[in-house]
C-alpha positions as a LaTeX table, in Angstrom:
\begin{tabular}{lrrr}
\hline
Residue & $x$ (\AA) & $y$ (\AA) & $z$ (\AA) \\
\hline
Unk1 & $-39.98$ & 48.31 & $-37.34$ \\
Unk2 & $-37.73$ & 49.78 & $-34.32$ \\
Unk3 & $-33.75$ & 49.01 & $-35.34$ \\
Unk4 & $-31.77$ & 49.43 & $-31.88$ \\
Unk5 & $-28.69$ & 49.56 & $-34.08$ \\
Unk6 & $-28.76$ & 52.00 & $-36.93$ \\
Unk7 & $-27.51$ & 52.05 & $-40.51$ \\
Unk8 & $-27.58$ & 54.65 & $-43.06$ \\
Unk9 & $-26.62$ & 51.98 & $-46.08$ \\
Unk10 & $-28.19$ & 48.80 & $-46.94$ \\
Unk11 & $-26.69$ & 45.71 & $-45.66$ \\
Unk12 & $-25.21$ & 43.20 & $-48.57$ \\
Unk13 & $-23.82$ & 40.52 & $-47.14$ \\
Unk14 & $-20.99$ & 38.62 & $-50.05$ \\
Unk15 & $-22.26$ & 35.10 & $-48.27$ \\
Unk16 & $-26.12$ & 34.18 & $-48.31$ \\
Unk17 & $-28.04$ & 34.12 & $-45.17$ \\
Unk18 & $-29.00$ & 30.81 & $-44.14$ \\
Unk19 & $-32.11$ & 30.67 & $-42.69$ \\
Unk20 & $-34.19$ & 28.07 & $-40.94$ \\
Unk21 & $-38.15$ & 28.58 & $-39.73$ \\
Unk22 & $-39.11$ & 26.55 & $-36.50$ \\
Unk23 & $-42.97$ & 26.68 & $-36.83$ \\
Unk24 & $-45.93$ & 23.82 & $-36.23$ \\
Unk25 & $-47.91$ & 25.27 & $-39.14$ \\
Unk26 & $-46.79$ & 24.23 & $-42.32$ \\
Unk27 & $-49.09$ & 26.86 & $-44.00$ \\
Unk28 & $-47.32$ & 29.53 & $-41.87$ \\
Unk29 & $-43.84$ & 27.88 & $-43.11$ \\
Unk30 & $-44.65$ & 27.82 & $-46.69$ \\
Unk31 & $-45.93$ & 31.35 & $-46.76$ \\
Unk32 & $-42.36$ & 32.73 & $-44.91$ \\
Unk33 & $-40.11$ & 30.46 & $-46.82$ \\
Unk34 & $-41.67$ & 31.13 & $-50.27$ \\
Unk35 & $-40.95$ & 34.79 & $-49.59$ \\
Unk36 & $-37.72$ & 34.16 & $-48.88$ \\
Unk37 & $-36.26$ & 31.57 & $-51.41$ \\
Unk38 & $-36.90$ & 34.56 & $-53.93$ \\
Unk39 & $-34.30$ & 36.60 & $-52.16$ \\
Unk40 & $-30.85$ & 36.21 & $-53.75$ \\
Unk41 & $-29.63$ & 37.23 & $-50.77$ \\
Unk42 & $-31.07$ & 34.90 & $-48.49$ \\
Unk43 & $-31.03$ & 30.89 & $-48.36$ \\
Unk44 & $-33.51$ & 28.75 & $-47.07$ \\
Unk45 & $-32.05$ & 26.26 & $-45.26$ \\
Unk46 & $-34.39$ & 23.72 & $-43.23$ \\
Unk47 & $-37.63$ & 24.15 & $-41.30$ \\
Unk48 & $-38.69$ & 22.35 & $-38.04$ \\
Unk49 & $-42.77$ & 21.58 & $-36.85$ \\
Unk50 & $-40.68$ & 21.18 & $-32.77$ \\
Unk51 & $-37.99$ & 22.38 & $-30.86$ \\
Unk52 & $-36.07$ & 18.82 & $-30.73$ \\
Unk53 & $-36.26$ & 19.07 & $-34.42$ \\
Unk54 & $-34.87$ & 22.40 & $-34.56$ \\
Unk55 & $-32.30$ & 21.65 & $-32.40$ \\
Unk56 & $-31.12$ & 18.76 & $-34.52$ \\
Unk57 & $-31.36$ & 20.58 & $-37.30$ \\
Unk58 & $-29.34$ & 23.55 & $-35.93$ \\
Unk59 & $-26.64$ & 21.35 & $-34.67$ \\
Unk60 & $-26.38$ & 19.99 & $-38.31$ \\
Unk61 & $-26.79$ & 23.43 & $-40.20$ \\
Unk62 & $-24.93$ & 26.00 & $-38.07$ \\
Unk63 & $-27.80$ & 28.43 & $-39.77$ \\
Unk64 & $-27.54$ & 32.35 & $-39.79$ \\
Unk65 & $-30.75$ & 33.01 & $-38.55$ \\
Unk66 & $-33.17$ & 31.02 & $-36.85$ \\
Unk67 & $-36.83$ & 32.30 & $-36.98$ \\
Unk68 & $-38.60$ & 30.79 & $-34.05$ \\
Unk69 & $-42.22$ & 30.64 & $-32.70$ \\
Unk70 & $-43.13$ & 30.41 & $-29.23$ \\
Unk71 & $-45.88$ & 28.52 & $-28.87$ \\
Unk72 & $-44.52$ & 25.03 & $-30.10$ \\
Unk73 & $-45.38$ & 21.39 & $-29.10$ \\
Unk74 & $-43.45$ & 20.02 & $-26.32$ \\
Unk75 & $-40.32$ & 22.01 & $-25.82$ \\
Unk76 & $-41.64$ & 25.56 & $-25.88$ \\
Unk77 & $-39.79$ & 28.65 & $-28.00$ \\
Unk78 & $-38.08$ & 29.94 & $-24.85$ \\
Unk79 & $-36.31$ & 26.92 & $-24.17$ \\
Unk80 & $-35.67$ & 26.01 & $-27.80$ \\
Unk81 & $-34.10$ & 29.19 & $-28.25$ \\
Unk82 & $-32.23$ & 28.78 & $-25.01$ \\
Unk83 & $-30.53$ & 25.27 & $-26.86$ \\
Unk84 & $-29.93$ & 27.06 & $-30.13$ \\
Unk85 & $-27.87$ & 29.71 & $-28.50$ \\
Unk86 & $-25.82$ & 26.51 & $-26.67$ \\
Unk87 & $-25.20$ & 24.90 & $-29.23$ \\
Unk88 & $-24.40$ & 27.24 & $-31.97$ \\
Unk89 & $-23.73$ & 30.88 & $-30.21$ \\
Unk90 & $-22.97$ & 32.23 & $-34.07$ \\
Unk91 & $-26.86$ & 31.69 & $-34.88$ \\
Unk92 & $-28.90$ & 34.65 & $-34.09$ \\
Unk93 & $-32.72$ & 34.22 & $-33.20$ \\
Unk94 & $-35.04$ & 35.50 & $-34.62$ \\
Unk95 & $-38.88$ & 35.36 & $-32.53$ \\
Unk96 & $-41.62$ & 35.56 & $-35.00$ \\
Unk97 & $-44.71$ & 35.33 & $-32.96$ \\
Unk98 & $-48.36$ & 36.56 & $-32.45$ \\
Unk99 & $-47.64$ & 37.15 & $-28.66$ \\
Unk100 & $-46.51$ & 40.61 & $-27.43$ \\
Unk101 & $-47.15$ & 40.49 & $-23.47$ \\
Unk102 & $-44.27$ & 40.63 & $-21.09$ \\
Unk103 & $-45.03$ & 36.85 & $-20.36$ \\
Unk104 & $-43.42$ & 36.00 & $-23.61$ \\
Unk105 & $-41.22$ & 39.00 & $-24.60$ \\
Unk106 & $-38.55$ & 38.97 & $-21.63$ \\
Unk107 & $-38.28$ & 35.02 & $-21.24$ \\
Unk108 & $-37.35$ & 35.11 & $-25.17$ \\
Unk109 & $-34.79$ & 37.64 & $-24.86$ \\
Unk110 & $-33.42$ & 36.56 & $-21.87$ \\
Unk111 & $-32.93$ & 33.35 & $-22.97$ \\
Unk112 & $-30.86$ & 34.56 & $-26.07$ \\
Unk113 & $-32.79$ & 36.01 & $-29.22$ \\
Unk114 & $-31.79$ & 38.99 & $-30.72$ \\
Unk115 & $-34.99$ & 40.14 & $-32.22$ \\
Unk116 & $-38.44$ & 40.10 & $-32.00$ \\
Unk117 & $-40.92$ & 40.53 & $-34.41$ \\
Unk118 & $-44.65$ & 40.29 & $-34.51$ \\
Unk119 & $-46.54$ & 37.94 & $-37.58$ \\
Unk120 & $-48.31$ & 40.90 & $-38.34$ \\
Unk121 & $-45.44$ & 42.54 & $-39.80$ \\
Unk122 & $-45.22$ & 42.91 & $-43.86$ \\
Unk123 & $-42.78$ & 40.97 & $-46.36$ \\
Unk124 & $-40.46$ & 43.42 & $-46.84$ \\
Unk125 & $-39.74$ & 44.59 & $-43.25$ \\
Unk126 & $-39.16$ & 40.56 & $-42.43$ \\
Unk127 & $-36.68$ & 40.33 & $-45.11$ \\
Unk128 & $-35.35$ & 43.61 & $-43.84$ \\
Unk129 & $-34.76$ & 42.02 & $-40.23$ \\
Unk130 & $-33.45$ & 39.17 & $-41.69$ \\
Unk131 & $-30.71$ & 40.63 & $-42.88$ \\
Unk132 & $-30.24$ & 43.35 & $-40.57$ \\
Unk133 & $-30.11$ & 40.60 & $-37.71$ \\
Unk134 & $-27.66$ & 38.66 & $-39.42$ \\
Unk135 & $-25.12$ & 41.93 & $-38.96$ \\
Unk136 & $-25.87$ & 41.83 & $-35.23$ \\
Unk137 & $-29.03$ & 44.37 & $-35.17$ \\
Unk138 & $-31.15$ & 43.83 & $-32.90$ \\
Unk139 & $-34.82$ & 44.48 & $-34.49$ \\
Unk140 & $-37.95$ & 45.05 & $-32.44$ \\
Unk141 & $-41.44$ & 45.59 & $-33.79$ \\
Unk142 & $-43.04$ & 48.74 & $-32.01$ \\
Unk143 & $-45.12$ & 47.57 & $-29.14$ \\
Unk144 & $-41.82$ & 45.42 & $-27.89$ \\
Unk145 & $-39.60$ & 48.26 & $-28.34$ \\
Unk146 & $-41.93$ & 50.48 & $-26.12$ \\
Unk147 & $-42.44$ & 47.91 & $-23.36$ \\
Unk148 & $-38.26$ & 47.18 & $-23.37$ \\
Unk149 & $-38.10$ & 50.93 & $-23.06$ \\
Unk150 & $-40.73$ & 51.01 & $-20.47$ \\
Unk151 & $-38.85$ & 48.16 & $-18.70$ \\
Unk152 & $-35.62$ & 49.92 & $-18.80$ \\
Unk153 & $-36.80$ & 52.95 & $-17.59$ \\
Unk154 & $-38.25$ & 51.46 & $-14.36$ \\
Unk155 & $-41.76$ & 51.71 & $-15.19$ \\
Unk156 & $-43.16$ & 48.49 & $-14.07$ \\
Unk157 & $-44.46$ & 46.70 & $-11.07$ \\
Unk158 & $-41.59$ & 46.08 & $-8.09$ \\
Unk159 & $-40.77$ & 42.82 & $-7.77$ \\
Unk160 & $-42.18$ & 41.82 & $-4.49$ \\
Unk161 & $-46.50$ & 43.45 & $-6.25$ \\
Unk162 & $-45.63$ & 40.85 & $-8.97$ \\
Unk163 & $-45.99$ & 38.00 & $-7.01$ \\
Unk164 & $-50.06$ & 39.55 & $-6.81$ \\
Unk165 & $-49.76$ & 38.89 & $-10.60$ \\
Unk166 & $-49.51$ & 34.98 & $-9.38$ \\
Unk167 & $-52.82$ & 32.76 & $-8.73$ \\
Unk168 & $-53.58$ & 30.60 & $-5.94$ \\
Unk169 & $-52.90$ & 27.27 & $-8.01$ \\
Unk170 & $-49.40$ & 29.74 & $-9.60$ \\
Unk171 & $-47.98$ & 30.42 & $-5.57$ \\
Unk172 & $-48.91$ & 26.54 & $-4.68$ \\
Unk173 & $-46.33$ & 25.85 & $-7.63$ \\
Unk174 & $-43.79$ & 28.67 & $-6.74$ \\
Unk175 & $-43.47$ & 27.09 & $-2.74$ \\
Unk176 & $-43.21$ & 23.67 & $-4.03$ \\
Unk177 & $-40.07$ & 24.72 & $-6.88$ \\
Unk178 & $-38.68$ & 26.54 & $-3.84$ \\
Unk179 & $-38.79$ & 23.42 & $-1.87$ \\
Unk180 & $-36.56$ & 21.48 & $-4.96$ \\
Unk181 & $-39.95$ & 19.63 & $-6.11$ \\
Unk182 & $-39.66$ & 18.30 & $-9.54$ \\
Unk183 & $-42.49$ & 18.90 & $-12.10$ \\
Unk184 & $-43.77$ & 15.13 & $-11.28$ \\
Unk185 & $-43.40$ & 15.20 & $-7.53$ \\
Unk186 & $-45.40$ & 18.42 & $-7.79$ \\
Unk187 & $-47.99$ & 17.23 & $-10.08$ \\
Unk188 & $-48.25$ & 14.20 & $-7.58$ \\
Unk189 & $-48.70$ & 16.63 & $-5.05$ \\
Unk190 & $-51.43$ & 18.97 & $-6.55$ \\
Unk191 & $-53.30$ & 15.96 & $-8.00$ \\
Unk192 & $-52.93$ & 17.80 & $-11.22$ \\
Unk193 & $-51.25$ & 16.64 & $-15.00$ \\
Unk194 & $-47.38$ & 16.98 & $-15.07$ \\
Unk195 & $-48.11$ & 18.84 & $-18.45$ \\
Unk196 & $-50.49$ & 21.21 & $-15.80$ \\
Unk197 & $-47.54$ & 21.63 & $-13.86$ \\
Unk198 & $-45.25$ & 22.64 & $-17.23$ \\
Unk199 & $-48.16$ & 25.21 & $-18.27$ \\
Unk200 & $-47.69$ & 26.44 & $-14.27$ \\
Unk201 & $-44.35$ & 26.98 & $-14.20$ \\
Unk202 & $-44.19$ & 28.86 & $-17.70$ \\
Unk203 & $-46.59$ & 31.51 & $-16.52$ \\
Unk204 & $-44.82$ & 31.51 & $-13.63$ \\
Unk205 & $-41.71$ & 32.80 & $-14.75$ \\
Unk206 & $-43.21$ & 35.19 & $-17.47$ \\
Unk207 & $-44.64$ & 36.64 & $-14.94$ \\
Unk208 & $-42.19$ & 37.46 & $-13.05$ \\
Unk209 & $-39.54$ & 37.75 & $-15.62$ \\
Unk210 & $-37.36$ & 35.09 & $-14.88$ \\
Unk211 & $-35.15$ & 32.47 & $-17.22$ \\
Unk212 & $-35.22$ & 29.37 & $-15.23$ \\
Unk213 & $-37.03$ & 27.41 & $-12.14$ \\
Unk214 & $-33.74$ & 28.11 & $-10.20$ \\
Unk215 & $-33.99$ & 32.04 & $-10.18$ \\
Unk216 & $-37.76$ & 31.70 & $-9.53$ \\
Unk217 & $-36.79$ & 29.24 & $-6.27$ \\
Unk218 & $-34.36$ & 31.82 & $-5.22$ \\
Unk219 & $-36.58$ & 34.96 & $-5.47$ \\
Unk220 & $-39.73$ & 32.87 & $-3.46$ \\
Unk221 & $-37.12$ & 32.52 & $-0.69$ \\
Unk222 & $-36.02$ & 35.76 & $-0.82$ \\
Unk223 & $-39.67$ & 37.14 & $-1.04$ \\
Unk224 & $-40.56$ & 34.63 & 2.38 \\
Unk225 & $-42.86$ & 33.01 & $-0.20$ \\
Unk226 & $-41.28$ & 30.19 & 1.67 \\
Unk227 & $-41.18$ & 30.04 & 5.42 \\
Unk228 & $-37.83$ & 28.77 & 6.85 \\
Unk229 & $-38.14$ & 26.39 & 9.90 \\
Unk230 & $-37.11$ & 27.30 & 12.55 \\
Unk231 & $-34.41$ & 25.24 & 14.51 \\
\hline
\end{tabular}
């Protein structure tokens, strides 16, 4: 496990870590929070199958730690994570997901979580970055560490090639969010599902590393993904 903030003792915090799991498979739930009730250390606070149940849950809690998926039912990790950090800026989050591409890596950090690990990793180095994270290291497992440093260091695709990471369908989505369409008006549009649209937009801004619809609208303008009329 990569620590981006080193320590040469181990950290004992005098108050427990609270922790809550945000996960839509209970067996995946029970597994993590059985390890962790054993910890003296550590607290198990709540666990959430949603993101509108972690968020009520959060807002009630003020937890430590937050381990979230990604890939949850209606409000996705991202934006869950994105809420979390709004309302309760003291709760650090944790991603603990099976997805390591750049779609899902840089959306999660961006929108506020301190570190990212992969559900491969073993017992101990979770409880490890459980309680490193709760000191304000930020924890990476390998592969994300070397594609942050990759990302740092420039060596990725300028912005203007990764609109050729787009579809067809993906640039029909981009013009119409440039344009101020809502997810409906553009579903109505395409003839497509407005949960279509969702799934659209997500890959949209994974792929080209963006937080919101609003920075996506503004870089299709800026990239004449949009042609301005003419007056």
């Amino acid at each position: 496990m990569t620590k981006l903030v080193n320590s040469m003792q181990p950290l004992q915090p005098t108050n427990p870590i609270t922790v809550m799991m945000v996960d839509d498979h209970r067996i995946v739930r029970h597994g993590v929070l059985s390890l962790l009730e054993v910890q003296d250390d550590i607290e198990v606070v709540g666990e959430a199958d949603s993101g509108e149940q972690a968020l009520q849950l959060v807002e009630e809690l003020s937890p430590t730690i937050v381990l979230m998926d990604l890939m949850l039912p209606g409000m996705s990790g991202v934006e869950a994570t994105r809420k979390v950090k709004q309302l309760c800026p003291g709760t650090q989050v944790i991603v603990l997901t099976s997805y390591h591409d750049d779609e899902h890596i840089f959306p999660a950090l961006r929108a506020g979580a301190i570190s990212y690990v992969l559900k491969d990793v073993g017992p101990d180095e979770l409880i490890d970055t459980i309680r490193r994270t709760a000191q304000g290291e930020a924890i990476l497992s390998p592969r994300i560490a070397a594609r942050l440093v990759q990302e740092i260091q420039g060596v990725k695709k300028e912005a203007r090639n990764a609109l050729a990471d787009l579809s067809e369908r993906e640039l029909e989505v981009l013009r119409l969010i440039a344009k101020g369409d809502s997810n409906a008006t553009i579903a109505e549009k395409l003839v497509i599902s407005e949960k279509t649209v969702k799934g659209h937009v997500g890959n949209i801004l994974g792929k080209l590393h963006m937080l919101d619809r609003t920075q996506a609208a503004a870089f299709a303008w800026e990239q004449g993904v949009v042609k301005r009329v003419q007056k």
